[in-house]
C-alpha positions as CSV (number, residue, x, y, z in Angstrom):
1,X,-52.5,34.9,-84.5
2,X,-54.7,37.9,-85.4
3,X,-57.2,39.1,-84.0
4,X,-59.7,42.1,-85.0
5,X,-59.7,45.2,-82.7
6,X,-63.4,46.9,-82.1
7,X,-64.7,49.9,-80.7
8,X,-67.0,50.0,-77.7
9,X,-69.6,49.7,-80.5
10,X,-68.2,46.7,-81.5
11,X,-67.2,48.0,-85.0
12,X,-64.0,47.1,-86.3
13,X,-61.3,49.5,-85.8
14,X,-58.0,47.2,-87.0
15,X,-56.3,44.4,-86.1
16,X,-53.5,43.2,-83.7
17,X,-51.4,40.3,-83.5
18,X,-51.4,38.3,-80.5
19,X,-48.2,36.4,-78.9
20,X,-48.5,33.0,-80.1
21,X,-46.6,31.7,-77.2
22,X,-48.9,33.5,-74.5
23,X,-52.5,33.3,-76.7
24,X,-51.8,29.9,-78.7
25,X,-50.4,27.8,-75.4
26,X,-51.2,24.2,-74.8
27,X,-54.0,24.5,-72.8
28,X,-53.0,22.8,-69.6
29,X,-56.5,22.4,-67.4
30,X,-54.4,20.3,-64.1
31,X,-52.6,24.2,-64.2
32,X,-56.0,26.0,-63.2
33,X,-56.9,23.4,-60.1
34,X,-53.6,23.8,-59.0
35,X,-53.4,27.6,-59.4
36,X,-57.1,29.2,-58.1
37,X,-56.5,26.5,-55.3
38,X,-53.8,28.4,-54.6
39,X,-55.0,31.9,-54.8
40,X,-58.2,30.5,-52.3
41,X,-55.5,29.1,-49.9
42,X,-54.5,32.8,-49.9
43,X,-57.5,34.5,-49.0
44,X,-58.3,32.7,-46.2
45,X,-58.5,34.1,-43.2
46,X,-57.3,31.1,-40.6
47,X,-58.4,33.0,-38.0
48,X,-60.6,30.6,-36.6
49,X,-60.3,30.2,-32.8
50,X,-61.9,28.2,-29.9
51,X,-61.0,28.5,-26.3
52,X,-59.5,25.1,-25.0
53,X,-60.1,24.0,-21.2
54,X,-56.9,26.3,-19.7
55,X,-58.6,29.2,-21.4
56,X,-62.0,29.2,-20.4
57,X,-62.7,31.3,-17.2
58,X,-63.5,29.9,-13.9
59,X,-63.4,26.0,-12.6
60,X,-60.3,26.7,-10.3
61,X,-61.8,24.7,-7.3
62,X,-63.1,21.2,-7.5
63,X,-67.0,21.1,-8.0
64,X,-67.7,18.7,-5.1
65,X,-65.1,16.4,-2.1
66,X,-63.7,13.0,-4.3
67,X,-65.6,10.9,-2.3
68,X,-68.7,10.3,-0.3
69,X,-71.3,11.9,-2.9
70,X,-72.1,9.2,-4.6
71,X,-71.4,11.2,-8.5
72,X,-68.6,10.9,-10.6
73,X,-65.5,12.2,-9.1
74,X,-64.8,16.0,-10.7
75,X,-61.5,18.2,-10.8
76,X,-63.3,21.0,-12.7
77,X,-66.3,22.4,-14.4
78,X,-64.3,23.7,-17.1
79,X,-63.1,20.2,-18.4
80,X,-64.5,19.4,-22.1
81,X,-67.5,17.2,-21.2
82,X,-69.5,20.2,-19.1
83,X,-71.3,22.9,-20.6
84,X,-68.9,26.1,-20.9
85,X,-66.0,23.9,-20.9
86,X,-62.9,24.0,-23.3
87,X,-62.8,22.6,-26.4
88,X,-60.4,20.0,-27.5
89,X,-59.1,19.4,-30.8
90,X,-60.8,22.9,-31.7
91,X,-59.4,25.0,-34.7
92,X,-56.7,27.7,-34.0
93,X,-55.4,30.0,-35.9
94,X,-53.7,29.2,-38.9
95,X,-51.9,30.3,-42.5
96,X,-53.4,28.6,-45.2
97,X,-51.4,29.9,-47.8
98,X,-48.6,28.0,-49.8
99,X,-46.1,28.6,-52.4
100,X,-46.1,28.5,-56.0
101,X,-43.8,28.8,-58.7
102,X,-43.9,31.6,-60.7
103,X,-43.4,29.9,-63.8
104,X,-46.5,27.5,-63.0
105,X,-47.9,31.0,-62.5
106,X,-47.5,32.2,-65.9
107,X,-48.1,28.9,-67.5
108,X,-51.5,28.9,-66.2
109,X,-52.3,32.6,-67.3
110,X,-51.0,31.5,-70.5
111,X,-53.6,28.3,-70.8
112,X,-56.4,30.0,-69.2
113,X,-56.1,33.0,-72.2
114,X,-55.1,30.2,-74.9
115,X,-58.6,28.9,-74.3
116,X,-60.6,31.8,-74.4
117,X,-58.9,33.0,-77.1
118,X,-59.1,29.6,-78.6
119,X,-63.6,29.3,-77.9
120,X,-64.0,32.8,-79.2
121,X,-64.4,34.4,-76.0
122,X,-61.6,37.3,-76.0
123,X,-62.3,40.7,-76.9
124,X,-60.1,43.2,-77.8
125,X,-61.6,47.0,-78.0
126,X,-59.6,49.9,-79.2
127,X,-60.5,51.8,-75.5
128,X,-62.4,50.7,-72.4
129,X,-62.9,54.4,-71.1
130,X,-66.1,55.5,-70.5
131,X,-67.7,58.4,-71.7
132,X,-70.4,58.5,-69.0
133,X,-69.4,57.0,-65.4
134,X,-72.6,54.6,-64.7
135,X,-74.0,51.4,-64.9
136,X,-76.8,52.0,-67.4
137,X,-73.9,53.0,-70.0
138,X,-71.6,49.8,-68.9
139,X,-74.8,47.7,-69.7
140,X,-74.8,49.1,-73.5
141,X,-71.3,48.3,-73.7
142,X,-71.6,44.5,-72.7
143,X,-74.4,44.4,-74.9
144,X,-72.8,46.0,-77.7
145,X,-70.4,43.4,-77.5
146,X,-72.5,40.8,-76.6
147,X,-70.8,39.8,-73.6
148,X,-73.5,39.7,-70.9
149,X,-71.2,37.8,-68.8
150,X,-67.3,39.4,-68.5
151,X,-64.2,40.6,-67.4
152,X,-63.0,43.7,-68.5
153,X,-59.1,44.4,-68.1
154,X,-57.5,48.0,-68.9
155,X,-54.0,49.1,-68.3
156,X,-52.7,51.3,-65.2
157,X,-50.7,54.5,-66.1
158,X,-48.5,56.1,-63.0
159,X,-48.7,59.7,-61.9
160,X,-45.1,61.3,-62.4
161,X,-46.2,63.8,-59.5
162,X,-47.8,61.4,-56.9
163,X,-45.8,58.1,-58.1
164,X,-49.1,56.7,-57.2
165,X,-50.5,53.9,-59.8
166,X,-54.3,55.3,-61.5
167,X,-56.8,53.1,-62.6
168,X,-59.8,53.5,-64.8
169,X,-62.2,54.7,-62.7
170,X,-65.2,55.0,-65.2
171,X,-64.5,51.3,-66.1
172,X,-64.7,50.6,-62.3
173,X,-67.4,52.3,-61.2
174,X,-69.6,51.7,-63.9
175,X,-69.4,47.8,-63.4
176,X,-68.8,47.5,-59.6
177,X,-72.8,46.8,-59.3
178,X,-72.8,44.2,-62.0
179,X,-72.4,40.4,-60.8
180,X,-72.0,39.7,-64.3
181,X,-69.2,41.5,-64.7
182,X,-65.7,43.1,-62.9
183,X,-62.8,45.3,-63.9
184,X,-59.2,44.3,-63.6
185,X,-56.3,45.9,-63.6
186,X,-53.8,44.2,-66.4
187,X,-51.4,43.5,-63.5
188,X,-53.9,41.7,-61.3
189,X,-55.3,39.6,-64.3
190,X,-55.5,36.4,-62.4
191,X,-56.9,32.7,-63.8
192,X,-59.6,32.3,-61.3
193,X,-61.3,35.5,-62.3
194,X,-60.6,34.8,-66.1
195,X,-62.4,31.2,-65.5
196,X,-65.2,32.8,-63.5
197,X,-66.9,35.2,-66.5
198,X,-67.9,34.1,-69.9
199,X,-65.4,36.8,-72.0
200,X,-62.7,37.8,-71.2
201,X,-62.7,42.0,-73.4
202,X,-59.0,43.4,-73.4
203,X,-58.4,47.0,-74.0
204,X,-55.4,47.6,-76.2
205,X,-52.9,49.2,-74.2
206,X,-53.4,46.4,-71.5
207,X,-53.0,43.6,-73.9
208,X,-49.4,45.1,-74.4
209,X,-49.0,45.1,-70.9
210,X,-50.1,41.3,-70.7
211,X,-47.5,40.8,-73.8
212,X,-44.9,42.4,-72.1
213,X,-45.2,40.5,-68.6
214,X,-45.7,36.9,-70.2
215,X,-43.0,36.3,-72.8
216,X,-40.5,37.5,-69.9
């Protein structure tokens, strides 16, 4: 499959030829619920915590004698049914996170980009660095290439000095304000975040990237 490659002025510039096996995949939908259910499991916290009735403070001597009073016997105020008593049943924490294959990974990466791919909505452009770090100039952009509503993925390089891994940092700052759009690094493109914005623009160097990580 071809596909044209444009500028951020969204004139062509050429053409490149996307992996039919990673851009043309059966598009699986049961993969996505599976897959950003997953990636949710991950990111939640479980750290939900209530104090049961050997936690609470106090209630160490009994509230009133057994008998004689004419109330309801009582071993403590700290049991569940008084006020500032424990908790039963109450939520601990927890590790919601399971496993999942990494081929049902990449299968669903590989659907989720078949279908934009397949509506229209994937964008290739020639280079997603900015000449002028801010929003105002990210907004021209999006509208340039009519995609109000997207998710913008360029590739990392590595410093040889540092080791360290850089990012685009025009492409990120200029869009971190937009709720309409985000910036991804090629090796955190993720389904969730693909499903979540209209377009999905690719620069060229990452879409090599994405290449060479998928048809492994």
């Amino acid at each position: 499959m071809k596909i044209n490659v444009v500028d951020q002025k969204n004139e062509k510039v050429g053409e490149v030829t996307l992996d039919d096996a990673i851009f043309a995949a059966p598009v699986r939908k049961h993969l996505f619920w599976e897959v950003v259910n997953w990636q949710r499991a991950r990111r939640r916290a479980g750290t939900q915590k209530v104090k049961t009735r050997a936690e609470v403070s106090g209630g160490g001597k009994k509230p009133w004698r057994q008998k004689g009073t004419g109330r309801a016997r009582q071993g403590t105020i700290r049991a569940p049914h008084w006020v500032g008593g424990g908790v039963v049943h109450g939520p601990s924490p927890r590790d919601f996170s399971f496993s999942m294959p990494k081929k049902k990974r990449k299968a669903a990466l590989r659907s989720v980009l078949s279908l934009k791919a397949r509506d229209g909505k994937l964008i290739v452009v020639d280079d997603l660095t900015f000449a002028e770090t801010k929003t105002k100039f990210a907004i021209g952009v999006l509208n340039a290439l009519q995609a109000p509503s997207a998710l913008l993925v360029d590739a990392t390089s590595r410093d040889e000095k540092t080791q360290t891994v850089v990012h685009n940092e025009s492409l990120r700052l200029s869009v971190r304000n937009l709720k309409d759009a985000k910036y991804l690094a090629s090796e955190g493109l993720n389904v969730e975040d693909v499903l979540r914005f209209d377009t999905l623009v690719i620069s060229q160097t990452a879409l090599d990237q994405i290449h060479e990580v998928l048809k492994r």
